[in-house]
N, C-alpha and C positions, 0 to 999 in steps of 0.2 A: 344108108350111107356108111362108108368103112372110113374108119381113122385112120390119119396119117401120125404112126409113130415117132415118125427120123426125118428133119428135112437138114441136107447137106449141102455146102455150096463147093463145087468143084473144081471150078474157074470163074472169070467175071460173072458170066451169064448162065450157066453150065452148074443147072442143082440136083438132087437124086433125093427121091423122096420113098421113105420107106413104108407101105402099107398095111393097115392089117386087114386081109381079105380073103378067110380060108377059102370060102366057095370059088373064088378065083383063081387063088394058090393051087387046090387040088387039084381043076383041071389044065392047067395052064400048059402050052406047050412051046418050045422057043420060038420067036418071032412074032408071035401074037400078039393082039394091042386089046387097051382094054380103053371105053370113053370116059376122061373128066368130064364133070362139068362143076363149075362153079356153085352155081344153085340150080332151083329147078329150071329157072327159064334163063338159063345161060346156053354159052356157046358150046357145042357138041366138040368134043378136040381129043382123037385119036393117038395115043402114046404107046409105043412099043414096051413091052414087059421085057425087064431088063434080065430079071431074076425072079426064082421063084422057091419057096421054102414049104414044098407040102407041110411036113410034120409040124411047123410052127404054123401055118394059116397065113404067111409072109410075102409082098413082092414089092418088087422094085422097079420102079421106072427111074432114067434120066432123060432130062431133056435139055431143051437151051430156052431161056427166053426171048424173045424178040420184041 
């Protein structure tokens, strides 16, 4: 499981959560998505990589709530 360093709220619904996930971070390329899931037997849920910070091991998604 990767930590969630940074969680922001952007607008009402609209948060950006900052991750720590080098193995992710390294290979990450724009557009890609990486799976949440809550726990193990949660909902599989698809989120664009917003950003990504090799040298720190860093990424960021935004999404909206629904």
């Amino acid at each position: 499981m990767y930590q969630i360093l940074e969680k922001k709220e952007l607008g009402p619904e609209v948060k950006s959560l900052l991750i720590d996930a080098p193995d992710i971070a390294k290979k990450a390329q724009p557009g890609q998505f990486v799976i949440i899931r809550v726990n193990e037997e949660g909902e599989r849920i698809p989120l664009t990589i917003n950003n990504s910070v090799r040298d720190r091991g860093r990424i960021t998604i935004v999404f909206q709530e629904v």
